[in-house]
VEXMARDO-579103 format. One line per field, with one value per residue (C-alpha): z negated, y, x; residue in one letter; residue number from 1. Coordinates in pm, whole numbers, plus 50000, padded with zeros to 5 digits. Layout:
! residues N
up (Z_...) .
north (Y_...) .
east (X_...) .
rest (a_...) .
nr (NUM_...) .
***
This chain:
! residues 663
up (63990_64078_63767_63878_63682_63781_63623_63447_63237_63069_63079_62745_62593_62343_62594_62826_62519_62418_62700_62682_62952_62967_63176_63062_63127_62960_62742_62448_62588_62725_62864_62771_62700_62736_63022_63104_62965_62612_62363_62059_61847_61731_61939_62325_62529_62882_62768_62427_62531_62321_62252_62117_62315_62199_61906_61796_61975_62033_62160_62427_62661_62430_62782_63098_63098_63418_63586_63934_64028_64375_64566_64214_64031_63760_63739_63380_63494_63110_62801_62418_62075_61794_61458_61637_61887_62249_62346_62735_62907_63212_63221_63429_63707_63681_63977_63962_63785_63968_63842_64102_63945_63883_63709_63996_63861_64114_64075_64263_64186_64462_64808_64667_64624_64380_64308_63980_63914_63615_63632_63491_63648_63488_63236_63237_62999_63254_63312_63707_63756_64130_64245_64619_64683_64962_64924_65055_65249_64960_64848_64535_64260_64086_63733_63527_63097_62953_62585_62418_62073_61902_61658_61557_61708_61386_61270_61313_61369_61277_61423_61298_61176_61512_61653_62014_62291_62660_62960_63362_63518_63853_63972_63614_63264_63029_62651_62370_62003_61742_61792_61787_62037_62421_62587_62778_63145_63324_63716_63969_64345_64396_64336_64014_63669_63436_63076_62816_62423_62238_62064_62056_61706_61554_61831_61646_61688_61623_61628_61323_61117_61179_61072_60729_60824_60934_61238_61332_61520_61723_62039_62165_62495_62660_63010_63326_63664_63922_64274_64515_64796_65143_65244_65378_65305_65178_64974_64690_64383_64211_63813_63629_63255_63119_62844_63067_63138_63495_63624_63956_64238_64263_64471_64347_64582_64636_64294_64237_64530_64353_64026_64239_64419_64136_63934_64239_64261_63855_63923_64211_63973_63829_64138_64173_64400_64121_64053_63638_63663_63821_63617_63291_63424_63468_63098_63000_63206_62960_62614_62811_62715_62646_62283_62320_61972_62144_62505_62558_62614_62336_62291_62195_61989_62058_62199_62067_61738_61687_61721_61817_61556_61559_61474_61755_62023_61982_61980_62293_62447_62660_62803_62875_63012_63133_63280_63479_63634_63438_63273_63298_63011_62825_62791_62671_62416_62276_62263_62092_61813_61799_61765_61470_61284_60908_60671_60866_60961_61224_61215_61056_61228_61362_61182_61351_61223_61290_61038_60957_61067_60738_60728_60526_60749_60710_61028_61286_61255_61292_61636_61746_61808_61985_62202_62300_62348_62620_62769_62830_62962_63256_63314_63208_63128_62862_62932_62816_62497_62391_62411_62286_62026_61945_61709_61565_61540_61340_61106_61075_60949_60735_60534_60507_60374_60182_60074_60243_60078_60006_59776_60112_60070_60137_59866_59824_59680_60024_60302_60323_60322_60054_60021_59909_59578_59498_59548_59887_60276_60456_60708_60972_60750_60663_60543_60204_60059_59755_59548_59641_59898_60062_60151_59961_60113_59847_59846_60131_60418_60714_60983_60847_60787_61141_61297_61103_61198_61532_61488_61327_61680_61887_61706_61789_62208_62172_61987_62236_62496_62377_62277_61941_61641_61482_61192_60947_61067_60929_60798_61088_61012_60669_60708_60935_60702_60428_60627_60698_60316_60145_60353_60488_60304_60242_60192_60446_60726_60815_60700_60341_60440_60201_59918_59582_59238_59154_59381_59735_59961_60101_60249_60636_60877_61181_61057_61102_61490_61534_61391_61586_61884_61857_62109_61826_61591_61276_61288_61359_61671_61506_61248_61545_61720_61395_61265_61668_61667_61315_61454_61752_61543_61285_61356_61756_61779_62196_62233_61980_61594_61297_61018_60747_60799_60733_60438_60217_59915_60078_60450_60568_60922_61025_61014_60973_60733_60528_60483_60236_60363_60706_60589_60345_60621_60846_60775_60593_60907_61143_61479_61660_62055_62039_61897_62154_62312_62023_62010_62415_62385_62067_62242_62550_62340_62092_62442_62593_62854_63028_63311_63095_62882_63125_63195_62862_62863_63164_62953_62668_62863_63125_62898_62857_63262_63101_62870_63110_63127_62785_62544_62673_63049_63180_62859_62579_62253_61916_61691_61705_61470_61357_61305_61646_61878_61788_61897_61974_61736_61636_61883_62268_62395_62211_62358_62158_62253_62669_62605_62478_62667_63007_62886_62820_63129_63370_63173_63029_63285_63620_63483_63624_63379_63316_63568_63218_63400_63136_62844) .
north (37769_37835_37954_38196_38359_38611_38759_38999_38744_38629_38998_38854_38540_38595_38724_38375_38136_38214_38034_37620_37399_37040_36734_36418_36018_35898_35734_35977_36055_36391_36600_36985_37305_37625_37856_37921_37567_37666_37382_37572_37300_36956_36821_36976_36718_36571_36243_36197_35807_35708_35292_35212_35413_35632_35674_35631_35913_35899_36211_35991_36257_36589_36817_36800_37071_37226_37373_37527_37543_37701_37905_37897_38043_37849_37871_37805_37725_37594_37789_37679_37902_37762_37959_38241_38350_38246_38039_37961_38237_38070_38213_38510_38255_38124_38386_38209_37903_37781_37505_37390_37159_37050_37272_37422_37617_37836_37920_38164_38275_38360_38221_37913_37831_37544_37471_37199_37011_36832_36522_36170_35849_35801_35530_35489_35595_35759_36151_36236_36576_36694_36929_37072_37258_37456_37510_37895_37870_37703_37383_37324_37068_37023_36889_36761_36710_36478_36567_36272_36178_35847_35955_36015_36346_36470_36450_36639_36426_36495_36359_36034_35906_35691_35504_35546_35285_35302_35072_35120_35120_35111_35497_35617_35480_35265_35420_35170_35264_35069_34721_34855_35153_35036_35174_35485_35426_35778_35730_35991_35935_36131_36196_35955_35983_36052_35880_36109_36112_36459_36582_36955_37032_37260_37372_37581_37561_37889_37771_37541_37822_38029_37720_37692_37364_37257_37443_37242_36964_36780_36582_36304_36409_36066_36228_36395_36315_36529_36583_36685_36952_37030_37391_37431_37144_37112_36787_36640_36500_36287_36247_35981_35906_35609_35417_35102_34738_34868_35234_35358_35359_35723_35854_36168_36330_35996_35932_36336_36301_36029_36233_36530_36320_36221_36495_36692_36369_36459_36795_36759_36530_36838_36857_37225_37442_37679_37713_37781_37500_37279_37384_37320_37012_36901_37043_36768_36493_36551_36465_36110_35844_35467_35345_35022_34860_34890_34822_35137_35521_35732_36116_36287_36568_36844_36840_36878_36709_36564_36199_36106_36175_36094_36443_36585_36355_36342_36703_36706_36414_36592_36889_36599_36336_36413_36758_36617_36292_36097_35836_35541_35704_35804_35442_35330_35576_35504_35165_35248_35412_35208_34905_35067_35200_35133_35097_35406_35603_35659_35659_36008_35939_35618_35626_35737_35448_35211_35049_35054_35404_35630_35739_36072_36269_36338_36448_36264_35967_36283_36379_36044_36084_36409_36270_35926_36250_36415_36076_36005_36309_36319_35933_35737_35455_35349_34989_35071_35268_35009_34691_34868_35191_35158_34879_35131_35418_35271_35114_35465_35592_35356_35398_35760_35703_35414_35587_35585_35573_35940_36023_36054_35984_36132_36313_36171_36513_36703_36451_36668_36499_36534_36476_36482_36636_36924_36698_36603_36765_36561_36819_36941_37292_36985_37142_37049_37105_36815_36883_37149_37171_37488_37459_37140_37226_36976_36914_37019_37158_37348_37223_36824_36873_37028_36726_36490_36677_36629_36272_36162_36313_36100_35828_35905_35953_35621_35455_35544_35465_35103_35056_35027_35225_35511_35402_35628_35718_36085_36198_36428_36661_36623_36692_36993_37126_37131_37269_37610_37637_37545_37689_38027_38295_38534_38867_38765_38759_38391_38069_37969_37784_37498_37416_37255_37235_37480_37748_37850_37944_38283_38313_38403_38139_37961_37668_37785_37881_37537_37441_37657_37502_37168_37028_36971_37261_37321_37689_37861_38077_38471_38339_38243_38543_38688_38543_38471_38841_38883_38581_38855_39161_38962_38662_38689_38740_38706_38381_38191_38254_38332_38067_38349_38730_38989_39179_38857_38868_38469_38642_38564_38743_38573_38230_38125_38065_37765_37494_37624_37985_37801_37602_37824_38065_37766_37812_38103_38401_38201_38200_37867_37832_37556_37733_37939_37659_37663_38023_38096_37817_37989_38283_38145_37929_38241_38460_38183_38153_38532_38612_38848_38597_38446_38720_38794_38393_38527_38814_38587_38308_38543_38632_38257_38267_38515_38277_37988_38181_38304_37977_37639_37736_37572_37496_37646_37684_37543_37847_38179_38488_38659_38985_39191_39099_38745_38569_38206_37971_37619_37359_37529_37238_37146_36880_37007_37420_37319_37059_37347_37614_37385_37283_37595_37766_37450_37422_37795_38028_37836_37670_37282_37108_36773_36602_36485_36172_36053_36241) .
east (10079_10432_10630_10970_11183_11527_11778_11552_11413_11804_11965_12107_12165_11879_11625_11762_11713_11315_11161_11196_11132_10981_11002_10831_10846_10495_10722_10708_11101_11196_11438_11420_11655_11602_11587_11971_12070_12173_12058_11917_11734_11809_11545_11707_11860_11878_11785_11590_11495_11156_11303_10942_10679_10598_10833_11192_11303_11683_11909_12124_12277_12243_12357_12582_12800_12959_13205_13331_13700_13740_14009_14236_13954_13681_13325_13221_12867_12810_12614_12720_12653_12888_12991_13223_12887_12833_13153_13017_12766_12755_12419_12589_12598_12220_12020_11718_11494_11165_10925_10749_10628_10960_11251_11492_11835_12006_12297_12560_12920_13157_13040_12872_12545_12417_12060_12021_11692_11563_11374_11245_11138_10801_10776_11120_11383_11563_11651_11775_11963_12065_12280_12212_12577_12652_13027_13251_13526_13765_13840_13653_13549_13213_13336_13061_13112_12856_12789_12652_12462_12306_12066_11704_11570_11435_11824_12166_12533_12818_13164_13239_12886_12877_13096_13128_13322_13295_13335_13350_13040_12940_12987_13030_13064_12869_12843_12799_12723_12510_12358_11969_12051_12060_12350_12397_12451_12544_12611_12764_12666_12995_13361_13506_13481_13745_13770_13777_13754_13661_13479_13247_13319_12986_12711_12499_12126_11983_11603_11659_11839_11544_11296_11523_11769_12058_12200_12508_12615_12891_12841_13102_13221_13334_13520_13433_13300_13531_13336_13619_13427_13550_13532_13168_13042_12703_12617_12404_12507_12297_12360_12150_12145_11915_11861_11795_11935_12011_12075_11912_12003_12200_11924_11870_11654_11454_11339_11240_10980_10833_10773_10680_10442_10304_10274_10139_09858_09810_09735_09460_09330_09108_08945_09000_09168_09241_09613_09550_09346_09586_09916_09729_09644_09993_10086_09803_10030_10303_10080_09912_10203_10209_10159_10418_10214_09859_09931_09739_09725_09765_09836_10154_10046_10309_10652_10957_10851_10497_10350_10060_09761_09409_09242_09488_09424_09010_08986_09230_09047_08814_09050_09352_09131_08808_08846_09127_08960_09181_08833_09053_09313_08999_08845_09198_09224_08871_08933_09283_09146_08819_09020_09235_08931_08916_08648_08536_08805_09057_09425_09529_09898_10115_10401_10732_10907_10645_10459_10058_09875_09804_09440_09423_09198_08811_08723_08924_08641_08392_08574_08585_08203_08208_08492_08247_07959_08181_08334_07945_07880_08178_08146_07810_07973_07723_07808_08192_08011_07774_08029_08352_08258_07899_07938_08240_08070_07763_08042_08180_07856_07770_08097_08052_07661_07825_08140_08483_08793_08998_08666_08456_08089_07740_07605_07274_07112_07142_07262_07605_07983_08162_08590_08908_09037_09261_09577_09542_09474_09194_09055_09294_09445_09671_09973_10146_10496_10544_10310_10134_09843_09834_09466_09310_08895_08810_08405_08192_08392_08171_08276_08325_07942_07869_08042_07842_07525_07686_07787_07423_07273_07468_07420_07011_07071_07300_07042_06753_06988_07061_06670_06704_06600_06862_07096_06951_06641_06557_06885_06992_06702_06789_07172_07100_06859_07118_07360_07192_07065_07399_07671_07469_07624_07379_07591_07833_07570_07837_07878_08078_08406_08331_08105_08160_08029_08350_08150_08147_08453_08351_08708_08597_08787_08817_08644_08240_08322_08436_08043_07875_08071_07968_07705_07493_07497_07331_07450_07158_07154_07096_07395_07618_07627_07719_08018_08096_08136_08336_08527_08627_08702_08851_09026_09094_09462_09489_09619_09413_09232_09406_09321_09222_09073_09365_09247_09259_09553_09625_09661_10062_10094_10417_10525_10875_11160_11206_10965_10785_10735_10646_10354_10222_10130_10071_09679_09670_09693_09921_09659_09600_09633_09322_09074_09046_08832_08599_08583_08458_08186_08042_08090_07936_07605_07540_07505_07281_07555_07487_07641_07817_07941_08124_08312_08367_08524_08721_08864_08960_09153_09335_09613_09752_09821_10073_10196_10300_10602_10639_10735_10730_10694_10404_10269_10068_10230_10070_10082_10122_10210_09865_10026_10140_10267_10169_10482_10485_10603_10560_10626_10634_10378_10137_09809_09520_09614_09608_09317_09137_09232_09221_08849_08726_08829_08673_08355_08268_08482_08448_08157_08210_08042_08039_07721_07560_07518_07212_07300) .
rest (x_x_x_x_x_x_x_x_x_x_x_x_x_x_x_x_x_x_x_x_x_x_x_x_x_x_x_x_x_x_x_x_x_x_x_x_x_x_x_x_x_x_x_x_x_x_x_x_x_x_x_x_x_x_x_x_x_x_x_x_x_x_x_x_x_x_x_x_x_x_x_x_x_x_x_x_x_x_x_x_x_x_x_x_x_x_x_x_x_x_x_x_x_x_x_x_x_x_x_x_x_x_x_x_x_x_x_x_x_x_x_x_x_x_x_x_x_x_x_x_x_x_x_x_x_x_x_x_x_x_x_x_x_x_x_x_x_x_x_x_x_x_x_x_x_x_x_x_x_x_x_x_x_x_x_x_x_x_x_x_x_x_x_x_x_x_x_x_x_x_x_x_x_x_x_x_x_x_x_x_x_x_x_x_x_x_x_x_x_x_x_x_x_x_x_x_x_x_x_x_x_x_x_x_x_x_x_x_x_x_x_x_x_x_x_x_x_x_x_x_x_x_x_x_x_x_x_x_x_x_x_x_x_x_x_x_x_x_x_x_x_x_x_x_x_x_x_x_x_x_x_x_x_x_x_x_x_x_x_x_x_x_x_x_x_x_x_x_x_x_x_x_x_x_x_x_x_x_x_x_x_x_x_x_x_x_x_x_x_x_x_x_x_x_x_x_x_x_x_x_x_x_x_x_x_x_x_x_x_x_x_x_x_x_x_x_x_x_x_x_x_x_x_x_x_x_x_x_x_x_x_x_x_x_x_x_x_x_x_x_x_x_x_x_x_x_x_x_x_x_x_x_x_x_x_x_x_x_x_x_x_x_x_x_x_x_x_x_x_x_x_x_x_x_x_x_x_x_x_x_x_x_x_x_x_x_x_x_x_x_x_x_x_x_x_x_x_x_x_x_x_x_x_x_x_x_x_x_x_x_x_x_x_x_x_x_x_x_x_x_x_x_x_x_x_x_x_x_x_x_x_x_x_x_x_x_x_x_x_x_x_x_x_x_x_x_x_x_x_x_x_x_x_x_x_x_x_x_x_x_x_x_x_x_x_x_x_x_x_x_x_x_x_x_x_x_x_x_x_x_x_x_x_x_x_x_x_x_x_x_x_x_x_x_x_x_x_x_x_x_x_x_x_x_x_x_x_x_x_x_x_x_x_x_x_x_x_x_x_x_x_x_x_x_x_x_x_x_x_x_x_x_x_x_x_x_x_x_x_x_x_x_x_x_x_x_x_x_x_x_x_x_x_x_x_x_x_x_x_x_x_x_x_x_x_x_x_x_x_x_x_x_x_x_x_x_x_x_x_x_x_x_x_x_x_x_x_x_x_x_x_x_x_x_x_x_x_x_x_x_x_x_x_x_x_x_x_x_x_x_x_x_x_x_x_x_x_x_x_x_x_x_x_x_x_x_x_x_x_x_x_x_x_x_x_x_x_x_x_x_x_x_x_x_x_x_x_x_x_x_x_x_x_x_x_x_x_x_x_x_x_x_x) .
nr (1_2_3_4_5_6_7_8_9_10_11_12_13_14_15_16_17_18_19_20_21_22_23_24_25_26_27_28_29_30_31_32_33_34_35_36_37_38_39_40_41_42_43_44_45_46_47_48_49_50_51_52_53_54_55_56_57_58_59_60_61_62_63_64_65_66_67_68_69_70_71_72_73_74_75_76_77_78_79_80_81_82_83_84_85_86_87_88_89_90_91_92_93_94_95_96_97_98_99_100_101_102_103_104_105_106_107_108_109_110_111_112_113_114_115_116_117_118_119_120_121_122_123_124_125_126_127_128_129_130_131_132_133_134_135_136_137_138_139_140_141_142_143_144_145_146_147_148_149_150_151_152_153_154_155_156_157_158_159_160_161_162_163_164_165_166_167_168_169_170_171_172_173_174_175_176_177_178_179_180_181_182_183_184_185_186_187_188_189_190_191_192_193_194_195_196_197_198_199_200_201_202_203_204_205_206_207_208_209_210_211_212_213_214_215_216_217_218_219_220_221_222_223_224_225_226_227_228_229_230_231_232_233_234_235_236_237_238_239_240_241_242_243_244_245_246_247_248_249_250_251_252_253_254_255_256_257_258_259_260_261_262_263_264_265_266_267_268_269_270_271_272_273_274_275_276_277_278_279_280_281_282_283_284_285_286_287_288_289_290_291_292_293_294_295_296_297_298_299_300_301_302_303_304_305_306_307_308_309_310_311_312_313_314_315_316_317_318_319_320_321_322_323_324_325_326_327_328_329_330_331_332_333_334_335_336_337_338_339_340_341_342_343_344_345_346_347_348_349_350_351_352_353_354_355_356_357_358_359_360_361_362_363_364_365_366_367_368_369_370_371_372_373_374_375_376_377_378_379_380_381_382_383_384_385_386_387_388_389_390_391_392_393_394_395_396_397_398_399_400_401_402_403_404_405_406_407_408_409_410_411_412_413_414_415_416_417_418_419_420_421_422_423_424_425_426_427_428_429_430_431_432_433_434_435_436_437_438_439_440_441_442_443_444_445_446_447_448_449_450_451_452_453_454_455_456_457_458_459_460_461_462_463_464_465_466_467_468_469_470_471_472_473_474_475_476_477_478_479_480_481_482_483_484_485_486_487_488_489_490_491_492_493_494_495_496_497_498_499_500_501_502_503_504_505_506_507_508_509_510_511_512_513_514_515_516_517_518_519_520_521_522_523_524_525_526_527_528_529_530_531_532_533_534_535_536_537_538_539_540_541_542_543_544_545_546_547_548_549_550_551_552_553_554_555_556_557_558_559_560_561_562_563_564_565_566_567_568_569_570_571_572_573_574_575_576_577_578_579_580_581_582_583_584_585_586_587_588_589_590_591_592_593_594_595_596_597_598_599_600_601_602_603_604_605_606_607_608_609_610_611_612_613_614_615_616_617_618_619_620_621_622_623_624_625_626_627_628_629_630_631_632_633_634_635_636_637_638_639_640_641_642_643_644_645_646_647_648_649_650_651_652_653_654_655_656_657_658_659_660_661_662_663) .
***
């Protein structure tokens, strides 16, 4: 699905700074800006190397900064906001950007052409940038400004805090700054590079004023590569930046194909000739990285800023992986998180500094067997299941029956899970500020206990599929009996958003549409299409669910500000891209998958074709405000939002379902 964009779409520098592109090294390293080159958070840059994969993100090469001198006149090709306003609009210059699937930057001033693309060399720290130039009838130079950083991408610098020195290198210069940082090789394929030593004193970065923090920053600026052009001529510059022992060879063009190729080879990998299909497909590529601690695949759980986390990448699992063809990744991730199980749970998050993985989550464990469920379903590898997870998954149940640590245990009385306390977030409305948890769900949450209704049945088909007898013979039944009489909210006509001896959450949310999602449901099927359809009048903001009905004192219809303004309305209104996978197969089981359904699924997952181009182009944003006109926010990529959204539109719009392959 060819993304273009004109003129139109940067008529001013705010309209040319809301969209953010992406390009990706299965590293956990990055390159991204936004549309017309400005760098507006603390987390832009042409090279943000990840020095332990997936992690340790480091802003290398923070932009490359250009200009045009021809026939006595300069081009300032470059775009820069510091405190006085817009200092460089070279914007004026950009006619056109095309991703394909690749970004492409056109650019025309006078009677030159220039065309600029963004790439990396997969599983390498290493960005490529080329620029095609067709020079007018003038002499003329290309003069290229590296701005360059050392620090942690979750950080600002300021001049002075690092050290930098330089050396000649081979076609460029070699940038050295602290002991545990590689150093910064950037190579020119033309012209010769020009020592420097400045500094740019105070970009501002409007997108972390708006999110409550710092703004400002300087960038070392170590010289200039000058590209001498002949009048007419037409040549390609190749600019590479890497964190590696050895640079590339300065073959631009060369190592692009290879990443197209690739990424072209990702994208049939959905089998599909559908061109939604195929560009959500290639969003997926960007979340799939190496974990350098397990040897393995893991999942990056939203760009600019997230890690990977276990709740994120099991729900994601099956839109990333197995919708795409890509069962190899899928086996390595379950055997990831198998292997890092722990007294029955999964990893909550690996640290960003390394370190052991925190476990504070409830239903990640719970996810882990819906993921197996759907990994079984596209594959039949049962042989993979029963050597590598089984013997996991009946540890996991056991500890919850037996009691798991965070206050998690079965209460005997019903066969429901019960967790957590008021001072800390187990299920995934996570958010907390110090002390306070925004929304605790202490007790009996509906959908933990839908997942273990879920979990307890797929621990029955594995059973029978291994010949041996269930784990806890009788307790599904038991569970899913509970379920309807304790959480069925009588008045309501829906389901009670959790239970506990303090009284039942009547609060209507997302949460019950994720039960009556599940493969295994308890939610009965006349309650279903009930709170399916209060789900759609009430919580159905276009582009995903709000977290809380509007109407509710709680409700906060925009997110932003400071940190605390942000995360109290993180769950409390703000809508969420992924459930809208949730939401069209509970749409699509209450309606016993009509005919009409379908195109009701249709209806609901047309508008994010729309919204390739609207954020992070190509990708679908996390959150989203619940109040009109529900603007992006959040980070612009986020795995479990395209997982979901990719998912739903394969198996409940086009209806290519998995082969079931013995399930």
């Amino acid at each position: 699905m060819r993304l273009e964009f004109g003129k139109g779409d940067w008529q001013n520098f705010a309209d040319g700074v809301s969209r953010e592109w992406l390009v990706t090294n299965g590293l956990g390293g990055y390159a991204s800006g936004t549309l017309i080159g400005a760098n507006t958070r603390k987390y832009h840059g042409l090279l943000v190397a990840s020095l332990t994969p997936p992690v340790r993100r480091t802003v290398l090469l923070a932009k490359l900064d250009e200009r045009f001198q021809a026939g006595g006149r300069v081009y300032n090709l470059a775009v820069n906001q510091a405190a006085g306003g817009v200092t460089d609009a070279g914007f004026i210059h950009l006619q056109r950007a095309v991703f394909e699937p690749l970004p492409v930057f056109t650019y025309s001033f006078g009677d030159i052409f220039m065309e600029k693309t963004v790439g990396m060399v997969y599983g390498k720290n290493t960005t490529v940038i080329t620029y095609r130039v067709q020079n007018g009838a003038e002499p003329a130079a290309l003069l290229l400004r590296p701005l360059v950083n050392c620090r942690d991408f979750h950080r600002t610098a300021g001049e002075g805090e690092v050290q930098f020195s330089q050396q000649p290198g081979e076609k460029g210069t070699i940038i050295t700054t602290v002991p545990e940082v590689p150093d910064l090789r950037i190579i020119c394929s033309h012209g010769e590079y020009q020592p420097g030593g400045q500094w740019y004193r105070g970009m501002f970065y409007s997108e972390e004023e708006r999110r409550g923090l710092h703004p400002w920053e300087d960038h070392y600026m170590p010289g200039e590569f000058v590209i001498p052009l002949a009048p007419l001529a037409a040549i390609v510059v190749t600019v590479a930046a890497t964190a590696e022992p050895e640079a590339p060879a300065p073959d631009g063009p060369a190592l692009l194909a290879a990443e197209e190729r690739r990424l072209q080879e990702t994208a049939a990998g959905v089998g599909l000739d559908d061109g939604f299909a195929r560009s959500l497909a290639l969003s997926a590529d960007a979340f799939i990285v190496n974990r350098q601690s397990t040897g393995a695949k893991t999942v990056i759980a939203g760009y600019p800023w997230f890690n990977d986390w276990g709740r994120d990448t099991m729900i994601a699992l099956p839109g990333l992986t197995l919708v795409t063809g890509r069962y190899a990744d899928a086996a390595q991730i379950l055997s990831t998180f198998a292997r890092y199980a722990e007294k029955g749970l999964l990893p909550n998050v690996f640290p960003d500094a390394g370190g052991a993985p925190a476990y504070n989550t409830v239903d990640a464990s719970l996810w882990f067997f819906h993921a197996v469920y759907k990994y079984l379903q596209y594959t039949g590898d049962f042989d993979f299941v029963r050597e590598r997870i089984y013997p996991v998954l009946r540890e996991i149940l056991d500890r919850h029956v037996e009691g798991a640590g965070f206050n998690i245990r079965l209460d005997p009385e019903d066969g429901l899970i019960m967790a957590g306390s008021p001072d800390i977030q187990l299920t995934w409305m996570d958010a907390k500020v110090g002390d306070w948890v925004v929304t605790p769900r202490h007790g009996k949450p509906v959908e933990v206990n839908a997942l273990w209704y879920n979990a307890l049945r797929v621990m029955e088909l594995l059973a029978r599929a291994f010949g041996g007898q269930a784990a806890r013979p009788g307790l599904a039944d038991r569970a899913g009996a509970s379920f309807r009489r304790v959480f069925h909210h009588r008045a309501g006509g829906y389901l009670y958003d959790v239970v506990s001896p303090a009284g039942s959450d009547a609060r209507f949310r997302p949460n019950q549409v994720i039960a009556a999602a599940l493969p295994f449901s308890p939610v009965p099927e006349q309650t279903a299409r009930r709170l399916v359809r209060r789900a759609w009048r009430d919580l159905y903001a276009t582009y995903g669910l709000r977290s809380l009905e509007p109407g509710h004192w709680e409700y906060r219809g925009r997110y932003g500000g400071d940190q605390v303004q942000r995360d109290g309305a993180y769950h409390q209104g703000t809508a969420w891209s992924w459930l809208m996978g949730p939401f069209v197969t509970a749409y699509r089981k209450a309606h016993g998958y009509s005919p009409a359904s379908r195109e009701q699924a249709g209806r609901f997952l047309a508008p994010f074709r729309d919204h390739l181009r609207q954020h992070g182009v190509g990708h679908i944003s996390e959150i989203f405000d619940a109040d009109e006109p529900v603007t992006p926010r959040g980070c612009f990529a986020q795995a479990w939002g395209t997982a979901e959204v990719l998912r739903a539109y394969v198996e409940e719009y086009l209806e290519v379902r998995p082969p079931g392959r013995g399930i």
